[in-house]
C-alpha positions in Angstrom: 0.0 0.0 0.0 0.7 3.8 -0.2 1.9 3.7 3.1 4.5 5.5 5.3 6.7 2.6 4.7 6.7 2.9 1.3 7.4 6.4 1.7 10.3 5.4 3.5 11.4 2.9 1.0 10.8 5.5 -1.7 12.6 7.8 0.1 15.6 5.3 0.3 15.9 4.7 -3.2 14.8 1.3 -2.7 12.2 -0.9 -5.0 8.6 -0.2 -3.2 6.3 -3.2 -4.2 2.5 -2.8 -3.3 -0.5 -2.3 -4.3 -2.0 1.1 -5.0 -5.4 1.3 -7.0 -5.7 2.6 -10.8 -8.1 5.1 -9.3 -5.8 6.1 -6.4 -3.0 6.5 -8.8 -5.0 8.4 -11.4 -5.4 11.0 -8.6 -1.7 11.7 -7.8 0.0 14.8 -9.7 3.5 12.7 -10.5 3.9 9.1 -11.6 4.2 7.2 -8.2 7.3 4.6 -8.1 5.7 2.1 -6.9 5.9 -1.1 -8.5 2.0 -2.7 -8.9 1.7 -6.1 -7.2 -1.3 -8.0 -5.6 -0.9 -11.2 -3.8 -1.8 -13.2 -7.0 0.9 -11.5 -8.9 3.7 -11.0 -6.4 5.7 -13.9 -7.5 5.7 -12.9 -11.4 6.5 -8.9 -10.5 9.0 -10.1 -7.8 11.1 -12.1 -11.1 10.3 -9.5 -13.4 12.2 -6.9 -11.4 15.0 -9.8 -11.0 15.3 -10.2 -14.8 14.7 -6.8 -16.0 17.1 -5.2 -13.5 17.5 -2.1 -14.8 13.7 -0.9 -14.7 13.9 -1.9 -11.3 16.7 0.7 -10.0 15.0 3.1 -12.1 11.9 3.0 -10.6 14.1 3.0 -7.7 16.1 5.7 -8.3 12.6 7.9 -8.8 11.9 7.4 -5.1 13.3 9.9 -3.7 12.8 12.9 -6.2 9.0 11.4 -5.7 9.5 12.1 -1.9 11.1 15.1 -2.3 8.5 16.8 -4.2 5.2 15.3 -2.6 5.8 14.4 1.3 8.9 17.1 3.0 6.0 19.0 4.1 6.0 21.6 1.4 3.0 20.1 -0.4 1.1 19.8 2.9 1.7 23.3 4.1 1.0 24.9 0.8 -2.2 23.3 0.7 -3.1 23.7 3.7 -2.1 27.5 4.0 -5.4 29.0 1.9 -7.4 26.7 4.9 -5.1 28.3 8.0 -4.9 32.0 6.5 
């Protein structure tokens, strides 16, 4: 899930592995590098990113731009200032 530990993960420039909804991810303003897996599917996405390696550290690698832009606070105080002012 969209969790704090995957923000963590993200944040480490580690692969994240969960599931996120389309819908949830429809809604978020940047491409979220999470890599899409469901219980049924975990096996498969866990060789994919094995044999495909280098999709894997860059999905990776967008983690923590990802973080950076969407959850150092900056997001949440800007919109949350027109509510406070």
């Amino acid at each position: 899930a969209y969790s704090a530990f995957a923000v963590e993960a993200m944040a480490a420039g580690r692969v994240t592995v969960g599931h996120v909804a389309k819908h949830v991810r429809g809604l978020l303003p940047l491409q979220l590098p999470i890599v899409e897996a469901t219980p049924d599917t975990l096996a498969d996405v866990i060789e994919q990113l094995v044999t495909d390696r280098e999709s894997a550290r860059a999905t990776a690698a967008a983690g923590p731009q990802y973080v950076r832009e969407l959850h150092d606070g900056r997001k949440s105080a800007e919109v949350l200032s027109t509510f406070l002012q």
